[in-house]
N, C-alpha and C positions, 0 to 999 in steps of 0.2 A: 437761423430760422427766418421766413421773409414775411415780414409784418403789414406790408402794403401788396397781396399779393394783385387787385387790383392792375398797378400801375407795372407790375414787374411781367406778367401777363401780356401786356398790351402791347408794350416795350418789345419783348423776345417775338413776339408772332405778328406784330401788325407790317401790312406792305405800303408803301407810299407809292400813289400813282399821280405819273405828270407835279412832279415838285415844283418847277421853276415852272410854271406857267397860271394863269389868274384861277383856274379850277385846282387846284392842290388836292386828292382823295386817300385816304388812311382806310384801311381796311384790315378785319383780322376775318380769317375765314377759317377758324379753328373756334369753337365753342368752352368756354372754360367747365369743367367738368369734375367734380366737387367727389368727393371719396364715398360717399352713399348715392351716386349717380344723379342728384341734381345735376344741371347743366343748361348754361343759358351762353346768349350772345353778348360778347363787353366789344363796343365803336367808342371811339374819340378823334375828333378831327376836324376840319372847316366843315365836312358836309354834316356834321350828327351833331345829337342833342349832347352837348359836352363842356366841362370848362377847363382850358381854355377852347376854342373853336378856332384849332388851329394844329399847323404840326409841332407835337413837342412831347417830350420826351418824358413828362411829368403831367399828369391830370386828378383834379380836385374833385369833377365828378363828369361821368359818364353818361353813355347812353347803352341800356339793356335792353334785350328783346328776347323775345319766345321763350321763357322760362320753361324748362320742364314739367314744372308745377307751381300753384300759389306760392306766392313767398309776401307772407307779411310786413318785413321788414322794410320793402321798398311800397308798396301799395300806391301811396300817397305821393310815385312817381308816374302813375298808368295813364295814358292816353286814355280820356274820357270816354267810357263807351265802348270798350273792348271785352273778349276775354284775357283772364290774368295771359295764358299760357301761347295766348297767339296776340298779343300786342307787343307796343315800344316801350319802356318807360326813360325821360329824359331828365336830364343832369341829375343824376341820382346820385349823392356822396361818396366820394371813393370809401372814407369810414364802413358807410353802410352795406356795401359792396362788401368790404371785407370780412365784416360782419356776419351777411348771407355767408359768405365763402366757409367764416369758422362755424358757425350753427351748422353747415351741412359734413361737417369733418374733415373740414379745408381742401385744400384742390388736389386731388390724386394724383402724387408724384409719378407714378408709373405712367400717367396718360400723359403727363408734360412732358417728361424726360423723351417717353415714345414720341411725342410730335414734336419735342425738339431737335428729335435725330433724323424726323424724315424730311425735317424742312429742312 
């Protein structure tokens, strides 16, 4: 069972552009998608709000965005002055992350499995 789904997410789906060069960009362009249909954006990497701020293979906390809905649990990550569901929230604890992910009935195998077979 995978208990940092956070960092195991980010890992399987994120694409690295221009590695060797001073711009380094990490991207994941698949949304994590939780089994009662929450669903938000998980970045980490030199350009986003994240630790470390860099490319690697392990992150302690992220940067979310556009939540499908409020989520409590990160609040106290939100870009001042937004709404919950169309703002950033930055380095918010991979813990808490995972956390969101179990409160929502963890990530919907069916939707990982499917977008790990079309990537």
């Amino acid at each position: 069972m995978v208990k940092d789904w956070a960092n195991t997410f980010h890992k399987t789906f994120k694409i690295v552009e221009n590695p060797n060069t001073q711009y380094p960009m990490v991207r994941v362009l698949r949304y994590v998608i939780c089994r009662d249909g929450f669903q938000f954006s998980l970045q980490a990497g030199p350009s986003h709000y994240s630790e470390p701020k860099a490319i690697a293979d392990y992150y302690s906390a992220f940067e979310i965005g556009y939540p499908s809905a409020e989520e409590s649990l990160w609040e106290q990550w939100i870009e001042p002055g937004n709404d919950p569901t169309e703002s950033v929230y930055g380095w918010v604890p991979q813990d808490v992350i995972n956390a969101v992910i179990k409160k929502h009935g963890g990530i919907d195998e069916r939707e990982f499995i499917k977008e790990k077979l079309i990537k």
